[in-house]
C-alpha positions as CSV (number, residue, x, y, z in Angstrom):
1,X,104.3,105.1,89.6
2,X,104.7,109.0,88.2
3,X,103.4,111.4,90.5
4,X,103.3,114.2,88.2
5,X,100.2,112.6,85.9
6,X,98.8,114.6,83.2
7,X,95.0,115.1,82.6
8,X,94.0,114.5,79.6
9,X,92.0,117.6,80.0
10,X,92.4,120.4,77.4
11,X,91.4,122.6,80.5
12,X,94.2,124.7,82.2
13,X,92.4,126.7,84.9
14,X,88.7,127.4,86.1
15,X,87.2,130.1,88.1
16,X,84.4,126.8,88.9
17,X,84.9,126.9,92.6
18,X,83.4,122.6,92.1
19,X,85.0,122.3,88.9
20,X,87.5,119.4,90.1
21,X,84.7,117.5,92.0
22,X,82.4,117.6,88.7
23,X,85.6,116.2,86.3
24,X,85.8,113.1,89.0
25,X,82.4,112.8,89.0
26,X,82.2,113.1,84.6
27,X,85.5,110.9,84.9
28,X,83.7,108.3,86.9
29,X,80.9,107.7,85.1
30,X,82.7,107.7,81.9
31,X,84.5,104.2,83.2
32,X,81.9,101.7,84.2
33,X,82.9,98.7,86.2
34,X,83.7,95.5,84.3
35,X,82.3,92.4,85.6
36,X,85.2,90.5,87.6
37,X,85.9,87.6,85.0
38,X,86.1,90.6,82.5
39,X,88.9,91.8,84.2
40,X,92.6,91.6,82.9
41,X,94.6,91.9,86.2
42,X,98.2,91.4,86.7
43,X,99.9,90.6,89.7
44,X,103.3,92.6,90.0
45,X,106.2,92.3,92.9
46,X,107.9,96.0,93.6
47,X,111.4,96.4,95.8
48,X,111.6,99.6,97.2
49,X,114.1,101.3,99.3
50,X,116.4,98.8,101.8
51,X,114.8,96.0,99.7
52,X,111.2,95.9,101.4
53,X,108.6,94.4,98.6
54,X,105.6,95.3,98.0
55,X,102.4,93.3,96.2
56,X,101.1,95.9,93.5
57,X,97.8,94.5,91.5
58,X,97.5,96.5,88.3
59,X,94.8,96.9,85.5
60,X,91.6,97.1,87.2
61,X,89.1,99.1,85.2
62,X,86.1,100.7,87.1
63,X,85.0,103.5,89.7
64,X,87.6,104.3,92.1
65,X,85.1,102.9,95.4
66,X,85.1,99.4,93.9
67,X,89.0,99.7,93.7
68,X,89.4,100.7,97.4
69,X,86.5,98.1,98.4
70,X,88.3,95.5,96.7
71,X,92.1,97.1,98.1
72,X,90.2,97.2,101.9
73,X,89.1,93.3,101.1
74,X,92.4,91.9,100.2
75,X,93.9,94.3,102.7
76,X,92.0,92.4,105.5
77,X,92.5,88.7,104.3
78,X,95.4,89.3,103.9
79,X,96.5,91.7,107.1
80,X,98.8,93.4,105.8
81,X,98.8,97.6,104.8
82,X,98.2,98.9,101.6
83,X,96.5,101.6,99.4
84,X,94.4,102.1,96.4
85,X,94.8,104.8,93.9
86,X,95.3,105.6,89.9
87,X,93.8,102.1,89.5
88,X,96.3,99.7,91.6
89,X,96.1,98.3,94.8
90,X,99.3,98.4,96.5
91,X,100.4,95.6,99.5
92,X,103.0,95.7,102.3
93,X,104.4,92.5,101.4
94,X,105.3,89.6,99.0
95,X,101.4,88.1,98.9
96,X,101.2,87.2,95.2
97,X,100.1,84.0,95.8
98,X,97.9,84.5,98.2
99,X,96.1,87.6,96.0
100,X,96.1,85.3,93.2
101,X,93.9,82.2,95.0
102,X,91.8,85.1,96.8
103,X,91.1,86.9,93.5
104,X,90.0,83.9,91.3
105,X,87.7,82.8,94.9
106,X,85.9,86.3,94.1
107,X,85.6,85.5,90.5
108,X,88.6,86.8,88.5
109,X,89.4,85.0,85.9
110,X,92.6,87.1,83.8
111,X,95.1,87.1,86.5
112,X,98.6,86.6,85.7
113,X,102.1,87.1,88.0
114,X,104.0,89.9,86.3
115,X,107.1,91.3,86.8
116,X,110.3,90.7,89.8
């Protein structure tokens, strides 16, 4: 996960006091949501520092508040922590079984374990 992305933007600087909030917004509507057995997810497994593993779900295409609804959803079921950004939902945890079941129960057909 790099933190330094680049924007595709060939914009370097604006004097646009709302220029960032109007690029999300462009950005945004630019990337429709796919229907959820449209959806080619994968299911990684992550080791960070002093071996704690986390659940990362990667691929999902749409508008950043269906991500975090979805991230809040699984989050809950499966009471554990977690965030949702640059289009993966992150898990405290080793859950990939459990995010696989509760994925295809909400309709996901393209799921796959990945990774460790």
């Amino acid at each position: 996960m790099a933190k330094n992305k680049r924007s595709s933007s060939p914009i370097v600087f604006s004097t646009d006091p709302d220029f960032l909030r109007r690029q999300q917004e462009r950005e945004e509507a630019a990337s429709p949501a796919l229907a959820p057995e449209r959806q080619v997810l994968r299911i990684w497994l992550e080791r960070g520092k002093g071996g704690k593993e986390a659940t990362v779900i990667k691929g999902f295409v749409g508008p950043q508040e269906a991500l975090e609804e979805l991230a809040r959803w699984l989050k809950s079921k499966c009471a554990v922590g977690g965030s949702a950004k640059e289009g993966e939902i992150i898990l405290q945890g080793n859950h990939r079984d459990r995010v696989m079941a509760l994925l295809q129960e909400r309709g996901y057909k393209d799921i796959k374990k990945a990774g460790g």
